[in-house]
C-alpha positions in Angstrom: 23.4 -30.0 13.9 24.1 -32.9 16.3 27.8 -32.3 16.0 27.5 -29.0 16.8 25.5 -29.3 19.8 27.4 -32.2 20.9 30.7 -29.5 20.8 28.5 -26.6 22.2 26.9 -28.2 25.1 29.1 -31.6 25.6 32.4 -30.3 25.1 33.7 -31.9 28.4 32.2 -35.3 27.7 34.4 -38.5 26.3 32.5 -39.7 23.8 29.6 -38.4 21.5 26.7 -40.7 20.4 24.7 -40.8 17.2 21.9 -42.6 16.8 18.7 -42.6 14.8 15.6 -42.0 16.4 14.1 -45.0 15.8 16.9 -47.0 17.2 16.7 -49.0 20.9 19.8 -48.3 22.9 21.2 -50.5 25.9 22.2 -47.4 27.6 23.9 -49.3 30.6 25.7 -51.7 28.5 26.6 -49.1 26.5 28.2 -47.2 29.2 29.8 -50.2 30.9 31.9 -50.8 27.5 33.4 -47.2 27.3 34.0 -46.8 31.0 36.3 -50.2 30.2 38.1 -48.1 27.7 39.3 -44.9 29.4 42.8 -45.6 27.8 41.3 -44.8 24.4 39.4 -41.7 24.6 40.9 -40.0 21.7 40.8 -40.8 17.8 37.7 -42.9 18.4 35.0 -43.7 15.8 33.0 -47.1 16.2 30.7 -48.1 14.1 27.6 -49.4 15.7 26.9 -51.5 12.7 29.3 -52.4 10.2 31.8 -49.8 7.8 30.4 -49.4 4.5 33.6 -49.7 2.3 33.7 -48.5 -1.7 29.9 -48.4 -1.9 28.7 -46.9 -5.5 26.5 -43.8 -5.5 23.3 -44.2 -6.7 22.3 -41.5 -9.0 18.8 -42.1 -9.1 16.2 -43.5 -6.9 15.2 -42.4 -2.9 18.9 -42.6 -2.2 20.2 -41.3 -5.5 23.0 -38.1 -5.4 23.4 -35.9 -8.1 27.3 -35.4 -9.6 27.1 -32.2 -8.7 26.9 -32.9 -4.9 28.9 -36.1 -5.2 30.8 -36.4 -8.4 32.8 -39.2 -7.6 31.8 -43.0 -8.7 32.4 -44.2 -4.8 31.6 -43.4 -1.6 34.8 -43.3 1.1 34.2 -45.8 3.9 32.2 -44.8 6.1 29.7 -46.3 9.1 26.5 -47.6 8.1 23.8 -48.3 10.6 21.8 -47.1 13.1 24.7 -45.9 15.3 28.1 -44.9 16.1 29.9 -43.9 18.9 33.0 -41.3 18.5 35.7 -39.6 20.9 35.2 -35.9 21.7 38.4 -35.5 19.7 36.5 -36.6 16.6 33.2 -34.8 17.4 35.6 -31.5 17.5 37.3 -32.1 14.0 34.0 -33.4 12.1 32.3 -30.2 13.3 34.7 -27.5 12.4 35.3 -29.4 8.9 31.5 -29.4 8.5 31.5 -25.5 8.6 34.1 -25.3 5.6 32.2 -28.5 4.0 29.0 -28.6 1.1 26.6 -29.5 3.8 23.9 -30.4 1.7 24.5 -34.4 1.4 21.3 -36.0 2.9 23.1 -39.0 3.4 24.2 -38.5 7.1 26.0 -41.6 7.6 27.7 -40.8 4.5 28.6 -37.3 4.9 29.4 -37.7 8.9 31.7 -40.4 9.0 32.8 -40.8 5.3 33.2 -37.3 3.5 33.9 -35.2 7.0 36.3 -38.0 8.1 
């Protein structure tokens, strides 16, 4: 839902952020950094934390995916943390691969930034 909104409503923005909502944001730092880096606005996607690379699915457990929504033994890399900052560019393609996409991953830092991407 956040990716959609962000391409219904923020369309004409630069970047897109997603963050949890228990997460403290330096919002003028924040914005300080990516003003800085108006040369790259496309093809953008920083993790706020660190990437996650060749993590095993857990198939049991709070986190645990059934094979039939995840059948494979890895996940792809993919940003792990409590946020991560992408280019409108990447908001755009993540959302219209999400609408031809199983969407039922709870995982969202999984299924945003590993499976869509």
């Amino acid at each position: 839902m956040g990716l959609r909104w962000t391409n219904e409503y923020c369309a004409n923005t630069d970047y897109a952020l997603l963050a949890d909502d228990d997460v403290f944001l330096n919002i003028p730092l924040i914005v300080r950094e990516y003003a800085v880096r108006s040369a790259y606005k496309n093809d953008v996607l920083h993790c706020g934390y660190w990437l996650a690379k060749h993590a095993k699915v857990l198939r049991k457990g709070k986190w645990g995916v059934s094979r039939q929504l995840y059948n494979m033994a890895v996940y792809p890399s993919y940003c792990l943390g409590p946020a991560y900052i992408m280019s409108q560019d990447v908001a755009r393609e993540l959302y219209v691969t999400s609408e031809h996409t199983r969407t039922d991953m709870f995982i969202d830092d999984v299924f945003i930034s590993g499976v869509l991407r």
